[in-house]
C-alpha positions in Angstrom: -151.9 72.6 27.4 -155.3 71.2 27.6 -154.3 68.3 25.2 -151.5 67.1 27.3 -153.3 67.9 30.6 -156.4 65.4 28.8 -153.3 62.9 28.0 -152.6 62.9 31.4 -155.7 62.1 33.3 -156.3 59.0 30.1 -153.1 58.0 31.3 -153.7 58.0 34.6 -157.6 56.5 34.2 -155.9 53.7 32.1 -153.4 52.5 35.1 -156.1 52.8 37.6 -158.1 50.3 35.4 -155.2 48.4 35.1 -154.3 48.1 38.4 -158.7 47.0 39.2 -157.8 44.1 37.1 -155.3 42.2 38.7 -154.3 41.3 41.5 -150.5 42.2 42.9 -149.2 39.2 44.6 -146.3 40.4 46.6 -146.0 37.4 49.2 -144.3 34.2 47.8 -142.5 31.3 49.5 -141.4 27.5 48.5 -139.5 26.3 45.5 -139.6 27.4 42.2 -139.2 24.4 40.2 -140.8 21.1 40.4 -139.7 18.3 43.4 -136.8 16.5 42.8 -139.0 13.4 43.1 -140.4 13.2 39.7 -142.7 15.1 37.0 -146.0 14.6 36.4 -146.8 15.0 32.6 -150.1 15.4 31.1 -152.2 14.9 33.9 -153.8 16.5 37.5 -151.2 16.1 40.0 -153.8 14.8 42.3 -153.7 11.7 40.0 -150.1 11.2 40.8 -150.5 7.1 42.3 -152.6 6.4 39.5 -149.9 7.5 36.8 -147.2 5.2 35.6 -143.8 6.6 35.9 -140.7 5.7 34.0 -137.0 6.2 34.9 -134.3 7.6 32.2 -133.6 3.8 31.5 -136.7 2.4 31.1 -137.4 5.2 28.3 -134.5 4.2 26.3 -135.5 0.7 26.3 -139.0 1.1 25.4 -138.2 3.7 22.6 -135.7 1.1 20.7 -138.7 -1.6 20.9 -141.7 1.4 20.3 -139.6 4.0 17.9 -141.9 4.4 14.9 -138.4 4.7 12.5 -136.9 1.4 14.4 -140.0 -0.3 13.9 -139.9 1.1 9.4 -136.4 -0.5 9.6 -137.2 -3.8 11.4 -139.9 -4.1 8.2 -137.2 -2.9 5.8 -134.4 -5.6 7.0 -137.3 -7.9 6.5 -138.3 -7.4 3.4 -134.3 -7.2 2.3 -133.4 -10.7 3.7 -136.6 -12.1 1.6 -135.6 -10.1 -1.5 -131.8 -11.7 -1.3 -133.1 -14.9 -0.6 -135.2 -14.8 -4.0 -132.4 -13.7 -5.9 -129.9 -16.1 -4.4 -132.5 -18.6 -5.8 -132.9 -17.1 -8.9 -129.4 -17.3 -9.8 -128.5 -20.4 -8.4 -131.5 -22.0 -10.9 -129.7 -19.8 -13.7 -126.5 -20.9 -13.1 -127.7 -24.5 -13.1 -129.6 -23.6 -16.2 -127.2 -22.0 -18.0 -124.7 -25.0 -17.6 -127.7 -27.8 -17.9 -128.4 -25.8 -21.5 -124.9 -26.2 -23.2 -123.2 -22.6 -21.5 -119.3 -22.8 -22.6 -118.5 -19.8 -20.6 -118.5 -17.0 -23.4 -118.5 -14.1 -21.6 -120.1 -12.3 -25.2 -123.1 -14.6 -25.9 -126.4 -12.9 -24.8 -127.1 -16.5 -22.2 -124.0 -15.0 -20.3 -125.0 -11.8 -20.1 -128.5 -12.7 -18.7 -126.8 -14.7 -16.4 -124.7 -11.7 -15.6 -127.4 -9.9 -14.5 -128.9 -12.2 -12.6 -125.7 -12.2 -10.6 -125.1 -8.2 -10.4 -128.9 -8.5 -9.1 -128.3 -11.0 -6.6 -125.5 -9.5 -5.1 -126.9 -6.0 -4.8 -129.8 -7.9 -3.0 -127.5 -9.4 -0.4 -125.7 -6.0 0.2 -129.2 -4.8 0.6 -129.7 -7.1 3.3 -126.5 -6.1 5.2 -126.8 -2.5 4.9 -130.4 -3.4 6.0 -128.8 -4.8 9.2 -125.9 -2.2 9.7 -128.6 0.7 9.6 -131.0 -1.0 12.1 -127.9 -1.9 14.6 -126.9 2.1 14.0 -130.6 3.4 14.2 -131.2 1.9 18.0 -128.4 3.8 19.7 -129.4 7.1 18.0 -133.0 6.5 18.9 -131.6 6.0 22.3 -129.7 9.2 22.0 -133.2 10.9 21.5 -135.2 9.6 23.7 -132.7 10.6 26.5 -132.4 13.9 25.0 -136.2 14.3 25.1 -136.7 13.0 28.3 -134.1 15.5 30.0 -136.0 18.1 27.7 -139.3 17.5 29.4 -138.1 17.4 32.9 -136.2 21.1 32.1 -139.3 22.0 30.4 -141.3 21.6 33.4 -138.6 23.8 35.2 -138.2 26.5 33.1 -142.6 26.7 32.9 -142.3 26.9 36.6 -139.6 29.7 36.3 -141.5 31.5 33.5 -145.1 31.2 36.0 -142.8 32.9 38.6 -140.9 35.8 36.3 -144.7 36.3 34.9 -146.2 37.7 38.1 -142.9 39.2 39.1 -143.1 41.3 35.8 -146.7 42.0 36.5 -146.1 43.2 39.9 -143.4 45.2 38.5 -146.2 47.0 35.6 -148.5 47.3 38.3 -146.1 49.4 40.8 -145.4 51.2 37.6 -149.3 52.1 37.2 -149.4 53.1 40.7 -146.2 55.2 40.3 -148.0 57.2 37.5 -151.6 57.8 39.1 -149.2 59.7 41.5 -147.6 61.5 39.4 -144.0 59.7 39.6 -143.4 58.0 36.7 -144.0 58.2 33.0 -146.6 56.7 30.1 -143.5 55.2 28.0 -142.4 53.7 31.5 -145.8 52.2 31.8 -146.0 51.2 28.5 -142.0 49.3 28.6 -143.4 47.3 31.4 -146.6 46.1 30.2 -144.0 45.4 27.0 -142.5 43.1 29.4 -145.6 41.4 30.4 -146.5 40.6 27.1 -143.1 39.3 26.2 -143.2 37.1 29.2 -146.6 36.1 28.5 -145.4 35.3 24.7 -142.2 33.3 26.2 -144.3 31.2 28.4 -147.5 30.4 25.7 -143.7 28.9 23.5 -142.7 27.0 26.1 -145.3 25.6 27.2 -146.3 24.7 23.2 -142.7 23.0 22.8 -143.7 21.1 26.4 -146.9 19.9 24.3 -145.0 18.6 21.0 -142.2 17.1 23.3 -145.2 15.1 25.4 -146.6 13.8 22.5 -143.4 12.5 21.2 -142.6 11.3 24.3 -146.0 8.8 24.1 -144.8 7.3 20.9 -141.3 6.0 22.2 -143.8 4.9 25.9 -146.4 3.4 23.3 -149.4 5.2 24.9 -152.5 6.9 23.2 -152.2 10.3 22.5 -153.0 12.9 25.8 -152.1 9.6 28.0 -150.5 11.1 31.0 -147.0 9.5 32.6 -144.8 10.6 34.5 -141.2 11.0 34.4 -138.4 10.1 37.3 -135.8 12.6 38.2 -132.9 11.6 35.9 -130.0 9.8 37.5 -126.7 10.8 38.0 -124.8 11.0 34.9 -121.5 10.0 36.6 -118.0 10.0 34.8 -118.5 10.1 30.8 -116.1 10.3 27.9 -115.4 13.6 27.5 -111.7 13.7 26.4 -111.3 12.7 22.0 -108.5 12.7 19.6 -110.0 14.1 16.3 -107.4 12.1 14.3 -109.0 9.0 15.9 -112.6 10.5 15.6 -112.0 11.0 12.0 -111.0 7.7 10.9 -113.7 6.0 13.0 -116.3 8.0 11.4 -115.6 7.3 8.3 -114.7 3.6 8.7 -117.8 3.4 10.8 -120.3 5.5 8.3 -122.4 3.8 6.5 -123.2 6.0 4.0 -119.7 6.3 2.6 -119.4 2.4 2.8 -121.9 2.4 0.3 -121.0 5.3 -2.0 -117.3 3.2 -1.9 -119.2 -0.1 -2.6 -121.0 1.7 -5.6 -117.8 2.9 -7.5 -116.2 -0.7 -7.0 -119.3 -2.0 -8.8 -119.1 0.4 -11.3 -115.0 -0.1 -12.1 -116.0 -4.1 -12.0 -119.0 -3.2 -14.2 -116.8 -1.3 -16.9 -114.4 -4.5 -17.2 -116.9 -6.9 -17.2 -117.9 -5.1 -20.4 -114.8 -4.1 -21.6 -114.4 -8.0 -21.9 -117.8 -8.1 -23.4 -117.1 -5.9 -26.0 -120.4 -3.5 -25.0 -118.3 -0.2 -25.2 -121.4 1.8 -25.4 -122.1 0.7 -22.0 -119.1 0.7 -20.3 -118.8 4.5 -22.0 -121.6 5.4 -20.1 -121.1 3.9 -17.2 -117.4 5.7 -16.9 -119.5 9.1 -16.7 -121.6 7.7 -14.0 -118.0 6.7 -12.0 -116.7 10.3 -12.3 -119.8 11.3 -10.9 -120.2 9.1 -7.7 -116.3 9.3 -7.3 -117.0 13.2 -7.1 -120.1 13.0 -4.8 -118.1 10.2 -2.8 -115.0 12.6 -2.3 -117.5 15.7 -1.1 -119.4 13.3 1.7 -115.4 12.5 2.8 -115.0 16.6 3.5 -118.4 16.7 5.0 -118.2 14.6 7.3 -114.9 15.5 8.4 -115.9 18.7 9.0 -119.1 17.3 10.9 -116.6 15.9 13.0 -114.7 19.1 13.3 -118.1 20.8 14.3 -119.3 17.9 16.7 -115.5 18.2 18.7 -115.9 22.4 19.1 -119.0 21.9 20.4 -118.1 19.6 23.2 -115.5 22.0 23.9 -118.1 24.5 24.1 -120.1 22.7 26.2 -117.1 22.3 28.9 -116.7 25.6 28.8 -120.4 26.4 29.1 -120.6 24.4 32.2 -117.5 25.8 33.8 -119.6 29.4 33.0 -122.8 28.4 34.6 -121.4 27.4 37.7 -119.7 30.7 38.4 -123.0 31.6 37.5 -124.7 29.7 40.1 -122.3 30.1 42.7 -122.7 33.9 42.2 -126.4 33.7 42.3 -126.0 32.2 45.6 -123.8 34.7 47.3 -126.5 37.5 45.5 -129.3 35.7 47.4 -127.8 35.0 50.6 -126.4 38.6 50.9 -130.1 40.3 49.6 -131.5 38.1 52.4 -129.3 39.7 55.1 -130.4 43.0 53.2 -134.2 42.5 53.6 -133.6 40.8 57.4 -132.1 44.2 58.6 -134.9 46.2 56.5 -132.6 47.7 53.8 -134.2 45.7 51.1 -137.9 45.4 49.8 -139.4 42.2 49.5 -139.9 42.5 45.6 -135.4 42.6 45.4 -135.8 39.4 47.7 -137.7 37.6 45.4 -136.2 38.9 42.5 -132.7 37.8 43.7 -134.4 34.4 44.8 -135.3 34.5 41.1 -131.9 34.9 39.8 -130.6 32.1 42.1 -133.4 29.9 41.0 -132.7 30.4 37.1 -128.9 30.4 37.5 -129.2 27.0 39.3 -131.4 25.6 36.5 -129.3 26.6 33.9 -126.4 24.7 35.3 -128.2 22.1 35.6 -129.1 22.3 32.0 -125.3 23.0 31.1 -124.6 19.5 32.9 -126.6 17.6 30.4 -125.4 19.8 27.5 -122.0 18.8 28.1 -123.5 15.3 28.8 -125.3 14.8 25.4 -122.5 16.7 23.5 -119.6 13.9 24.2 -122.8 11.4 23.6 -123.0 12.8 19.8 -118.8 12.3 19.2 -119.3 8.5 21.2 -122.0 8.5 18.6 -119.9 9.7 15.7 -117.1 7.3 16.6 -119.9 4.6 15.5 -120.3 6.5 12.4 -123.5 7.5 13.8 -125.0 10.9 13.0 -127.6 12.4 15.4 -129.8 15.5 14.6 
């Protein structure tokens, strides 16, 4: 008895310290998330006029002229275009060469095969160059893609940070009441202890997202082109208006895979290879075409499994737009529900039958509910963006 009785009064010692330490704030009022007007990013808001701030467009422009990958590409296509035009001059002094030098065309004298190679060279060079060109013209719409993504990110970061700050001290005034409710005598340690469990979750939730809101800043200053820490700020995103959102996977699937890049160039690389095994059928090297027979089986088999994989990326892509729809649909019933909760606990408290903690709580709920249908918006919004995306043969993370 003495033992539990000496539990007791630690117990109740520990909650009144607890309860010195903070301070309950039970009175609230104004709006949970940020102004509609705009967000202020990595910066005092008293600096606001001082702060550049870009709209949902101007970030997809600037990040397809200051996208470090765009930029890589740009340098790539560059240095293919020079590369072809070397070999194109290469082989065009061979070929006059060869012809100049006595060449009769027999396709098994070593000058011939020289000049053979020169040509195979040549001609990979040029579909260098082209496949140079088709990934830049397919890398700016993606980047695009991202930078919109990341920019709607950051704006619902800020959001759910200002939700988290709010469910934080709701949580805490919940452990505190709780510490109270034991120094009297009507509650329980393990009560106690679930709701400073809470705390510390919701402490843990808000050091993630406000980590993620850090990584998703600096990533935002690359595609802007400012120095790291740079603050900007960000407009409220426009209305996304009407948007494809209705796809026929036959049609998906044959534009993906006409579209893809990848697969054009797997296809182009077994047509070399059958040419290649001809050309030396006819030259009599039946070493090499040998070999080169057991490369073909090879690419043809890795060409066939990228054809099933990106079909079924394409399968994948179209049930998540559906799930997206139906998401939406979900979080405005949601929403609306949240609403009727709040409105109703409001008429509650008016009359004095509910506290002013279920207010705020319900306030809460609304407040969340309608941020998460926001969110659901641009998740259905960004979901038909990756088929539109996929129709181009364009694969986004």
């Amino acid at each position: 008895m003495k033992v539990n009785r000496m539990k007791s009064i630690n117990r109740r010692r520990f909650a009144l310290k607890l309860l010195s330490l903070v301070t309950v704030g039970l009175v609230w009022s104004g709006s949970l998330l940020p102004a509609a007007a705009g967000v202020l990013l990595g910066a005092d808001p008293a600096a606001t006029e001082t702060v550049r701030q870009y709209t949902f467009k101007e970030v997809g422009d600037l990040a397809e002229i200051n996208s470090h990958d765009i930029i890589k590409q740009e340098a790539d296509l560059a240095k293919a275009e020079l590369q072809e035009e070397e070999s194109s001059t290469s082989f065009q002094i061979a070929v006059f060469e060869y012809w100049y030098n006595g060449g009769d065309g027999d396709e098994t004298s070593s000058a011939y095969s020289a000049l053979y190679s020169l040509q195979n060279s040549y001609e990979n060079a040029y579909a260098n160059a082209v496949d140079a060109e088709t990934a830049l013209d397919q890398l700016k719409p993606k980047v695009r893609y991202d930078a919109e993504d990341l920019y709607i990110a950051l704006i619902m970061g800020e959001k759910n940070i200002a939700l988290q700050t709010r469910n934080l001290e709701l949580v805490k005034t919940a452990r505190d009441l709780e510490a109270i409710k034991l120094i009297f005598g009507k509650s329980t340690a393990s009560a106690l202890e679930a709701a400073e469990q809470k705390v510390k979750d919701a402490e843990n939730s808000m050091a993630s997202l406000r980590d993620t809101q850090a990584i998703n800043k600096e990533s935002m200053r690359i595609y802007l082109d400012l120095p790291e820490g740079a603050a900007f700020a960000l407009a409220s995103p426009p209305e996304l208006g009407v948007f494809q959102t209705v796809f026929k996977e036959e049609d998906v699937q044959e534009n993906a895979l006409a579209n893809s890049l990848s697969l054009e160039q797997a296809k182009r690389n077994l047509e070399d290879l059958d040419q290649q095994i001809k050309d030396y059928d006819t030259m009599g090297k039946s070493t090499q075409s040998e070999q080169l027979s057991i490369s073909a089986r090879s690419t043809e088999l890795s060409y066939a499994e990228a054809v099933s994989s990106l079909k079924s990326k394409v399968v994948s892509t179209l049930d998540a737009l559906t799930t997206a729809k139906e998401n939406l649909a979900a979080a405005k019933i949601k929403a609306d529900r949240a609403e009727i909760d709040y409105l109703t606990s409001k008429l509650s408290y008016d009359i004095g039958k509910l506290t002013q903690s279920g207010l705020l709580s319900a306030e809460q709920n609304k407040t969340s509910a309608a941020a998460d249908y926001e969110q659901a918006g641009y998740d259905y919004y960004f979901a038909s963006q990756k088929v539109s995306l996929l129709n181009q043969g364009i694969l986004t993370n």
